[in-house]
C-alpha positions as CSV (number, residue, x, y, z in Angstrom):
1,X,10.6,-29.1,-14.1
2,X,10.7,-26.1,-11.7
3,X,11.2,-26.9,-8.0
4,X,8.9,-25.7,-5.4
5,X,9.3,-24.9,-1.8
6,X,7.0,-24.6,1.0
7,X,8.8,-24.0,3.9
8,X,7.2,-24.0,7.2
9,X,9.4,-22.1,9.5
10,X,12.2,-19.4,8.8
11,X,15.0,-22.1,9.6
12,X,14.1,-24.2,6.6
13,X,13.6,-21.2,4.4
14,X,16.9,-19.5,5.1
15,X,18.4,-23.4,4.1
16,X,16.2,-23.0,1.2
17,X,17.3,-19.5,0.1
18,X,21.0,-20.4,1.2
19,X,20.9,-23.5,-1.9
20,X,18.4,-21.6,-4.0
21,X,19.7,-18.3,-4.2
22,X,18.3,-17.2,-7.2
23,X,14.8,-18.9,-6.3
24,X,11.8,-16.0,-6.1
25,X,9.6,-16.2,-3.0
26,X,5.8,-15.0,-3.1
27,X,3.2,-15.9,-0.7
28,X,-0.2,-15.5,-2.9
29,X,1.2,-15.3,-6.2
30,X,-1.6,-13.3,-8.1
31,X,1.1,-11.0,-9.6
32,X,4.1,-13.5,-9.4
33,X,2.4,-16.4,-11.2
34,X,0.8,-13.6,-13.7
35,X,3.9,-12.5,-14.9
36,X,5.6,-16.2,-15.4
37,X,2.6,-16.9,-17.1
38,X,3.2,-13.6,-19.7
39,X,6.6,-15.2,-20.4
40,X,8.0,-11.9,-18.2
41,X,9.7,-14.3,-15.6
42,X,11.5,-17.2,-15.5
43,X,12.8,-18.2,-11.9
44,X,15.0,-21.5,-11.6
45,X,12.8,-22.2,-8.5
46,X,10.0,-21.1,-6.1
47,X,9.7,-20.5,-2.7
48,X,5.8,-20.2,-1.6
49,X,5.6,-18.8,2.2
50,X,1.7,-19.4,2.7
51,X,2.6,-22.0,5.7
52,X,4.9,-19.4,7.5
53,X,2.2,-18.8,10.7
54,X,4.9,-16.9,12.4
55,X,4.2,-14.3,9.7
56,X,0.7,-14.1,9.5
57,X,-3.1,-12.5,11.4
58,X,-2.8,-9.7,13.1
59,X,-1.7,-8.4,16.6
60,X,-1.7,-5.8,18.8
61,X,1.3,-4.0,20.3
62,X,0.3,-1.3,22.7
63,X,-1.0,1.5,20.1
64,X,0.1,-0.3,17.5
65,X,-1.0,-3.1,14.9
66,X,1.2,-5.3,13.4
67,X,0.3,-7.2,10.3
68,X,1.8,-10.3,8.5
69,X,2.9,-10.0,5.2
70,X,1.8,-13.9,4.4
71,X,-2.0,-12.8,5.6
72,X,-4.3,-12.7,2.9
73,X,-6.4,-9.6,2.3
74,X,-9.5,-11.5,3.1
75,X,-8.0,-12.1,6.2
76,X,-7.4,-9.0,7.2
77,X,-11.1,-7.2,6.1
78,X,-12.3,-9.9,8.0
79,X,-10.5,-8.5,11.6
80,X,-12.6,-6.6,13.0
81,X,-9.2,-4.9,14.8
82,X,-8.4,-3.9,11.0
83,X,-11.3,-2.7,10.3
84,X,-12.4,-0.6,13.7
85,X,-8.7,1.0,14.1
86,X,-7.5,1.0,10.9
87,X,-10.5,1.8,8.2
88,X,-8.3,3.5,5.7
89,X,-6.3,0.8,5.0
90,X,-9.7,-1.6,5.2
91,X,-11.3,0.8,2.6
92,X,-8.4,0.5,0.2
93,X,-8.3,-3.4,0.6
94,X,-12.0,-3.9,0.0
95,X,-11.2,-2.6,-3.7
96,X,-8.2,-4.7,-4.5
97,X,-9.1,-7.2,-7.3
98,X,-11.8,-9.7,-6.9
99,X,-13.2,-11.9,-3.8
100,X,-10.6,-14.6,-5.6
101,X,-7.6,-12.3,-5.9
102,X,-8.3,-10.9,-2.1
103,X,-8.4,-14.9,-0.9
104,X,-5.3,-15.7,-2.5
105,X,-3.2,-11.9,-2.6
106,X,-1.6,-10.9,0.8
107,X,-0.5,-7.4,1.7
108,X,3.2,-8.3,1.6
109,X,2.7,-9.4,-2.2
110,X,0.7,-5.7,-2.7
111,X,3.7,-4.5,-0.8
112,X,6.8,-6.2,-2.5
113,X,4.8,-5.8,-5.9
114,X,5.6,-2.3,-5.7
115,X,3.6,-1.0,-8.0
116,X,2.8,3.0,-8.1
117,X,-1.4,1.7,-8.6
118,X,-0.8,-0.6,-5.6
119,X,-3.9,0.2,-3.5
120,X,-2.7,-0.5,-0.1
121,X,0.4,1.5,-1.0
122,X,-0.9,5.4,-0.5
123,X,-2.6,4.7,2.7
124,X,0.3,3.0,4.2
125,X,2.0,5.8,3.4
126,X,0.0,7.8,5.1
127,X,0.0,6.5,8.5
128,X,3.1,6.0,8.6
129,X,3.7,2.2,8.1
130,X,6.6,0.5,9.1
131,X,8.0,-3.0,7.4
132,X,10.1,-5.3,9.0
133,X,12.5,-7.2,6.7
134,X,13.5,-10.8,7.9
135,X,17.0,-12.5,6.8
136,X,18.8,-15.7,8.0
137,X,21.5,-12.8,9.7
138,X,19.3,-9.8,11.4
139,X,15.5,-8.2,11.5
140,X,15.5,-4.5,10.5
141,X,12.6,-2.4,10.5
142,X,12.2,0.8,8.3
143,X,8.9,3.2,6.8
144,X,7.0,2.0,3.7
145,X,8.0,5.3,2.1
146,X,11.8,4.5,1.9
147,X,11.3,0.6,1.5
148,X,9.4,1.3,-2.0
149,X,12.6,2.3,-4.4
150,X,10.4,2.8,-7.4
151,X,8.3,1.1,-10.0
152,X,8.6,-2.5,-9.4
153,X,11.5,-2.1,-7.0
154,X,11.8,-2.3,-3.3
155,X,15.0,-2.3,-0.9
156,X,14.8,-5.8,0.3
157,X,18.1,-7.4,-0.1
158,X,19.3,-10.7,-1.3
159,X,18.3,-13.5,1.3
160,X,15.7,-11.1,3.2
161,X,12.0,-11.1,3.2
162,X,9.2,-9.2,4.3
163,X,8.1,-10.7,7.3
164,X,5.5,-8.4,8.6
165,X,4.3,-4.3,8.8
166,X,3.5,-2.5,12.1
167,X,1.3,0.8,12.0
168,X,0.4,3.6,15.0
169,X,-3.2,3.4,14.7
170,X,-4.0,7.2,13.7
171,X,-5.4,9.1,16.6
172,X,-7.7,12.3,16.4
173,X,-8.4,12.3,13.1
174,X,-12.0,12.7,12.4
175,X,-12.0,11.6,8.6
176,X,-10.4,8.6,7.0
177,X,-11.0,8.0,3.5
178,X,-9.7,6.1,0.6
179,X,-10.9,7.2,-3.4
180,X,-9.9,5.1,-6.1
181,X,-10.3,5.9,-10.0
182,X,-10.8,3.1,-12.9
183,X,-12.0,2.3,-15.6
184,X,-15.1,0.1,-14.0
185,X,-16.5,-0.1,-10.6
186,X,-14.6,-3.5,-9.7
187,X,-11.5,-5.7,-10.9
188,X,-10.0,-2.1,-11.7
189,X,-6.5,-1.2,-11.6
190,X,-5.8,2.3,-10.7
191,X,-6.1,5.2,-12.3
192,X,-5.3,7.9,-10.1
193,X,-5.4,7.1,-6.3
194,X,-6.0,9.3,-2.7
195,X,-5.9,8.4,0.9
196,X,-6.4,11.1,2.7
197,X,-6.6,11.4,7.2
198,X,-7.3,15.0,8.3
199,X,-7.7,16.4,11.9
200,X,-9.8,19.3,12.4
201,X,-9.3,21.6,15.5
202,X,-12.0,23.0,17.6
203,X,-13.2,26.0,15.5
204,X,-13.2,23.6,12.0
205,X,-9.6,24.8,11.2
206,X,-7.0,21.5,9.8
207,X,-4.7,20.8,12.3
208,X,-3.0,18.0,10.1
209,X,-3.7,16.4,6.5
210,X,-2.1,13.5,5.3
211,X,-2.6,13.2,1.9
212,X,-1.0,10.2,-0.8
213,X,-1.7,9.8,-4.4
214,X,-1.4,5.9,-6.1
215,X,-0.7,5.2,-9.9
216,X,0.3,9.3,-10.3
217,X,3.7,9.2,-10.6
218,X,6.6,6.5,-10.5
219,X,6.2,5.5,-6.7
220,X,3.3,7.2,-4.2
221,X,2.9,11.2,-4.5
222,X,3.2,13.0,-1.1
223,X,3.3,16.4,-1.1
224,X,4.2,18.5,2.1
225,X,3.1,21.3,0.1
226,X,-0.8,20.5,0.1
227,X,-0.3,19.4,3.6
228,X,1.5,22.4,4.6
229,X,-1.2,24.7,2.5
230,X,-4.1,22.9,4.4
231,X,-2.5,24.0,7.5
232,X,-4.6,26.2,9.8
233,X,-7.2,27.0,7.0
234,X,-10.5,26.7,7.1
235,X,-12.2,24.3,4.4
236,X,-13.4,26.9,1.7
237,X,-14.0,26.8,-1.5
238,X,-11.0,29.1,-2.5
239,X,-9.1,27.0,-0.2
240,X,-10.3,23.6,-1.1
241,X,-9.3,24.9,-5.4
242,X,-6.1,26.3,-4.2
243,X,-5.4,22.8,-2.4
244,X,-6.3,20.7,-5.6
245,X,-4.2,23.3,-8.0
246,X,-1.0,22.5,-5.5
247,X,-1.9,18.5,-6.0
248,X,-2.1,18.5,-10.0
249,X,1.5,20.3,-9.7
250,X,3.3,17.9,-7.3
251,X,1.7,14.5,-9.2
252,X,4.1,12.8,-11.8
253,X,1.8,11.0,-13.9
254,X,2.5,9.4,-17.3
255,X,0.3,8.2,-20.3
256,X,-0.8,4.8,-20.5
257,X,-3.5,1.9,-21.7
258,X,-5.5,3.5,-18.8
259,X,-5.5,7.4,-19.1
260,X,-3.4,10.2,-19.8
261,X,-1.0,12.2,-18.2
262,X,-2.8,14.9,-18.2
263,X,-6.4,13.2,-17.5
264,X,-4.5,11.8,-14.4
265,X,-3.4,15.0,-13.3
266,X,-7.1,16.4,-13.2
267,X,-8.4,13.2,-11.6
268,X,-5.5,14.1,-8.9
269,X,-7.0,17.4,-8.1
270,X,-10.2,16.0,-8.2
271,X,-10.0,13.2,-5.4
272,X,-8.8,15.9,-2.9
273,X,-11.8,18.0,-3.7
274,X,-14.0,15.0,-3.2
275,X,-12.1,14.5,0.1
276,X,-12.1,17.7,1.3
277,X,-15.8,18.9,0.5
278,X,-16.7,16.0,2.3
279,X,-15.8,17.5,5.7
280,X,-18.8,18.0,7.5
């Protein structure tokens, strides 16, 4: 018989993760309860954290939104402050799973989950997210980009949660968009990935592209180099090809049950030009 926690405020479930060490902690468990299922995990005990309030909804801090990790993704398509100031990461929600997964999954399990075809992932690497870790001993704050160590790994320490993430609402960019590649229209794990922002100056010239790739390489692509490229340039077709050439060559992709290396790589190159000959 495996024990199970449900703590209710982060005093009981520091006592509970000060006698249960070794105990995991999820707050939906559509990847967590998955995997135990598969025989891939075998935890002495559970911690669930769907009754920590503090840690949940949404709320504003000056330009800034800050999200609970224990809020369900329903929950959050369902704010209308998510959706209004924050579409790309609404976009990228609205494809994860099913109505079922959305209702139970949160965007700290998407988060801690870690995985490189995590659909919230790429466009909370693009603006810039922010996660704040919670332990018994201190709160620390640092960017989704460094918090995701790789494949399945984050840098949450022992005793220490995710408690919440805070984002800068993007400002002046004109296009938001999130394109995501499977193998059918819905209940589709990643292929290949793009969130893309891009601010366009007076005369139709990029002033800034932010540009991240899911499920194309071990964690989230970035490359500085498209960004850079896109720089200053007008959206041409030599530019938009020379753009999409630079992508396939920074992805890291790998062969798997879903598609190639190489089929990834193209599908890379191809979501930017999607993105970009979209500009109106």
């Amino acid at each position: 018989m495996r024990k199970v926690y449900l703590p209710r405020t982060p005093e009981e479930l520091w006592k509970v993760l000060d006698g249960e060490p070794e105990a995991a902690v999820y707050a939906g468990g559509t990847d967590l309860l998955v995997r135990m299922r598969a025989g891939q995990l075998d935890p002495p005990a559970l911690v669930c954290l769907e009754r920590m309030e503090i840690w949940r909804g949404v709320r504003e801090e000056s330009a800034a939104l800050w999200l609970g990790a224990c809020t369900s993704l329903s929950e959050l398509l369902r704010d209308e402050r998510v959706g209004r100031r924050l579409p790309l990461l609404a976009a990228a929600i609205a494809v994860v799973g099913s109505p079922q997964i959305r209702n139970m999954g949160t965007l700290g399990g998407n988060l801690c989950t870690a995985s490189p075809a995590g659909d919230s992932l790429p466009p909370l690497y693009v603006m810039k997210a922010e996660v704040e870790l919670c332990s018994s001993r201190e709160t620390r704050r640092m960017p989704v980009r460094e918090f995701i160590a790789g494949p399945g790994c984050t840098r949450l320490r022992k005793g220490e949660v995710l408690a919440g993430v805070r984002i800068d609402v993007p400002q002046g960019f004109q296009m938001h968009r999130f394109e995501k590649i499977g193998q059918r229209k819905a209940l589709a794990c990643a292929i290949a990935s793009l969130a893309g922002l891009l601010k366009l100056s007076d005369d139709g010239a990029v002033a800034e592209a932010r540009l991240a790739w899911g499920s194309v390489g071990p964690t989230v692509v970035v490359s500085a180099q498209v960004e850079e490229f896109l720089r200053c340039r007008k959206i041409s077709q030599s530019t938009v090809e020379e753009a999409a050439a630079l992508a396939e060559r920074a992805v890291m992709p790998i062969d798997d049950v879903r598609g190639s290396a190489a089929y990834r790589r193209e599908v890379a190159g191809n979501l930017l030009r999607k993105f970009l000959y979209g500009i109106p």
